[in-house]
C-alpha positions in Angstrom: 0.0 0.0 0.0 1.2 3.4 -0.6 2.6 5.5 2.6 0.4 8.1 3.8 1.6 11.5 2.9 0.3 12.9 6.8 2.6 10.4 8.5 5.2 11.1 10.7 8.2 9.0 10.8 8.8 6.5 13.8 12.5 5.8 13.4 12.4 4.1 17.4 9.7 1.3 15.8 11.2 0.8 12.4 14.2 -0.5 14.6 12.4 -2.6 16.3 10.9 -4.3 13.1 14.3 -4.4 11.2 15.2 -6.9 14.1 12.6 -9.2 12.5 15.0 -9.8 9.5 16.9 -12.1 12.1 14.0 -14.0 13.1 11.1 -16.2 11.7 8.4 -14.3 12.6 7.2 -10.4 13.0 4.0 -10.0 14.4 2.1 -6.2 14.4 -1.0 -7.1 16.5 -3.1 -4.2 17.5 -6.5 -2.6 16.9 -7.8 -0.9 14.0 -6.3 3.0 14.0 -2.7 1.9 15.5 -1.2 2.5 12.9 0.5 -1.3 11.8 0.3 -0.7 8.2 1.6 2.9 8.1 4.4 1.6 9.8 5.3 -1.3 7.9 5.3 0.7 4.8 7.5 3.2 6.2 9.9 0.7 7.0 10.3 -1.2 3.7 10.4 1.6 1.7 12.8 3.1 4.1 14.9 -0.1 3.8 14.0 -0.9 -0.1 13.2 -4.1 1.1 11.5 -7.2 -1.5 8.0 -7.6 0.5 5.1 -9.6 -1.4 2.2 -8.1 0.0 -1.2 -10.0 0.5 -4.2 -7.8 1.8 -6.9 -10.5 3.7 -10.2 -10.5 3.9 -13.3 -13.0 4.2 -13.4 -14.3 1.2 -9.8 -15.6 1.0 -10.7 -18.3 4.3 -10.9 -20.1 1.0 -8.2 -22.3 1.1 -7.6 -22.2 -2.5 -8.0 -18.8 -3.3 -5.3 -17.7 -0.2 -2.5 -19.6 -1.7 -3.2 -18.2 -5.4 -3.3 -15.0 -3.2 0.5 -15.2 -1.9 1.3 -16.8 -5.4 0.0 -13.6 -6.9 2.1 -11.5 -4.3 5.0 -12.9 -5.3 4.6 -13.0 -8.8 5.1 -8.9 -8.1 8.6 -9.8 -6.9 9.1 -12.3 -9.7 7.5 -12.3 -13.2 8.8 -15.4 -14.4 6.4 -17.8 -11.9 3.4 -18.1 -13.9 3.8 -21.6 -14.3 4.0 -22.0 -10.8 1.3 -19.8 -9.8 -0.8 -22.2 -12.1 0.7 -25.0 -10.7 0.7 -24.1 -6.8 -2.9 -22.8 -7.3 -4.2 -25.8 -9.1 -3.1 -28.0 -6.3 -5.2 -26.0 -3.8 -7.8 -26.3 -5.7 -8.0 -29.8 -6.5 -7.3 -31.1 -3.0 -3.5 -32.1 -3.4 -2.6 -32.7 0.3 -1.6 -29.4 2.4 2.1 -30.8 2.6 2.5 -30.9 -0.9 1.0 -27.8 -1.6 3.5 -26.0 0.6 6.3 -28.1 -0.7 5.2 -26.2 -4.3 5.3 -23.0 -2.3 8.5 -23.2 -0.6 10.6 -24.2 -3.7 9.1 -20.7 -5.1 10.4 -18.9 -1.8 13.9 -20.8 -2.0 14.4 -20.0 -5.3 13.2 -16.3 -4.7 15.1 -15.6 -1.3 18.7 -17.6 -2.6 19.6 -13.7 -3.6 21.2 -11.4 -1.2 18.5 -9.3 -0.6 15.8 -11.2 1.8 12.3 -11.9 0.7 9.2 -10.8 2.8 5.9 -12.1 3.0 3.3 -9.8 4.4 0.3 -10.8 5.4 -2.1 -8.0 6.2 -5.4 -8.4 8.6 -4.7 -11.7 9.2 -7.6 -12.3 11.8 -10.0 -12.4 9.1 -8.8 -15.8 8.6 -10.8 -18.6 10.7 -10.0 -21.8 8.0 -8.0 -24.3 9.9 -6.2 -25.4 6.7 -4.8 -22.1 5.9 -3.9 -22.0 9.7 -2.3 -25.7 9.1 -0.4 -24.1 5.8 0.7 -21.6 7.4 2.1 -22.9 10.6 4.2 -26.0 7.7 5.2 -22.7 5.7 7.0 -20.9 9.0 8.2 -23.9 9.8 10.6 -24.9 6.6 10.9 -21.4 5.3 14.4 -21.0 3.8 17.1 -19.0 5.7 16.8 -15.6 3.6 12.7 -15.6 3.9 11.0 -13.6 6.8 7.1 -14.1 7.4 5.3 -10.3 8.9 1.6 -11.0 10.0 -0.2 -7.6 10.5 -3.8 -8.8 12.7 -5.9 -7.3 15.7 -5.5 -10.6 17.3 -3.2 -13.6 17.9 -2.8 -15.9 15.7 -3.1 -20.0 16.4 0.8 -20.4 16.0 3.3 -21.5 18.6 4.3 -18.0 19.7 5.9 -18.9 23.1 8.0 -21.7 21.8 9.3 -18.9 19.0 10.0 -16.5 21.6 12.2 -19.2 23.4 13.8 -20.0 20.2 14.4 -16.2 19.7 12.4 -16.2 16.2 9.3 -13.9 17.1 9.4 -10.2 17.3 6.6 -8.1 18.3 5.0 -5.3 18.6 1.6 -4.5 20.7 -0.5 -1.7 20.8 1.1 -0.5 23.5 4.6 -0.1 21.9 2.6 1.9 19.0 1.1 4.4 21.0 2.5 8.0 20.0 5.4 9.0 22.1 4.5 13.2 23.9 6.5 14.3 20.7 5.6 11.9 18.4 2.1 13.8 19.0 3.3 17.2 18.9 5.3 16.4 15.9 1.7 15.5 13.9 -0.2 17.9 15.6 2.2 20.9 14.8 4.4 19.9 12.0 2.3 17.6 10.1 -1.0 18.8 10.6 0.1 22.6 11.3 -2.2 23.4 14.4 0.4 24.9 16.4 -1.0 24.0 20.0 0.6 25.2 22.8 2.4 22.9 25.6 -0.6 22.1 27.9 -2.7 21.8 24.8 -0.9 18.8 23.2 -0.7 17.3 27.1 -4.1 17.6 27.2 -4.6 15.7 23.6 -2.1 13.4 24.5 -4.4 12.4 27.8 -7.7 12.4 25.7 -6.6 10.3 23.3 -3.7 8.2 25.3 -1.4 8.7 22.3 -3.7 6.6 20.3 -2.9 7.5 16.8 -6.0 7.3 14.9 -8.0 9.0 18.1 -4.8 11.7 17.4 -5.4 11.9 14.0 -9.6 12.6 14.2 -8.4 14.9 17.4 -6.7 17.0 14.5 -9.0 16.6 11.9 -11.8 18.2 14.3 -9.4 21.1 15.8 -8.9 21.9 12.2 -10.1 25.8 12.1 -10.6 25.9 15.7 -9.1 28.5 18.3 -8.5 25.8 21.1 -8.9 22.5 22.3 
């Protein structure tokens, strides 16, 4: 997705993430308005990372369709996989068993990732997804993904993966809504520089406490201050 041209840059977070290309897993779980997209955008184009992209939603709990999905995705990275797409995809659909399916779909990431450069799959709003199968495919995938591949699951909840075993073997990062909350001057920075409201000291405090550095209630707290005298 493109980057929002009213962000503000979080340097302190897009640390945190670029840790995840030592581990496994990167997980962004928070709710709607935290900011999880924005931020992972910011940090591969800020890197020029290789990220397939896959945006979720109901319809792809299809087991079938959510593997022509990623297939797609990476096609973007890689134009010469058509025949794999075809191939990969087929197999979904007809049934072939999950292990071989993903056996199709990790020769494509070995192939891909074997370059210097690693290769990130993204899989945005992942809690829409309920199907066991694609739970099952996913949990093989993270599993036997090749050295230079990195799997980034943006959700609102937990996924059904073995996240305390990854954290012992040092192969999870994470970040919680908590950790994206804007910082004091991470909210005066938007409200001043970005959105050009100019408030005074006790006025950003007293944004920062209505909205507990929430940064979509930070954003609408703008948009509504927008031709006003004060807060």
């Amino acid at each position: 997705p493109p980057l929002r041209t009213d962000y503000i840059p979080r340097p302190r977070l897009v640390a945190r993430i670029h840790e995840g290309l030592e581990r496994k897993l990167t997980i962004l779980a928070a709710p709607a308005g935290s900011g999880k997209t924005t931020l992972l955008c910011e940090w591969i184009g800020q890197k020029r990372l290789r990220a397939a992209w896959v945006s979720l939603d109901e319809g792809d709990n299809n087991h079938g369709r959510f593997i022509a999905c990623v297939m797609a995705a990476l096609k973007t990275l890689n134009t010469g996989l058509d025949e794999h797409i075809q191939a990969v995809s087929q197999a979904a659909f007809q049934g072939v068993p999950l292990e071989s399916q993903m056996t199709l779909l990790l020769n494509d990431f070995a192939a891909m990732s074997s370059e210097a450069a690693p290769i990130i799959l993204v899989l945005d709003d992942y809690h829409v997804i309920h199907t066991r199968a694609i739970h099952k495919s996913l949990n093989y995938l993270l599993q036997h993904l090749p050295a230079n591949a990195r799997l980034i699951l943006i959700t609102r909840a937990d996924p059904p993966m073995p996240l305390d075993r990854l954290r012992v073997q040092g192969q999870l990062v994470e970040l919680r809504a908590t950790d994206l909350l804007f910082t004091r001057s991470e909210i005066e920075q938007y409200i001043n520089d970005v959105m050009e409201l100019n408030l005074a000291f006790d006025e950003l405090n007293q944004l920062g406490r209505r909205t507990e550095g929430w940064p979509a209630g930070v954003h609408l707290a703008a948009r509504s201050l927008q031709g006003c005298d004060n807060v």
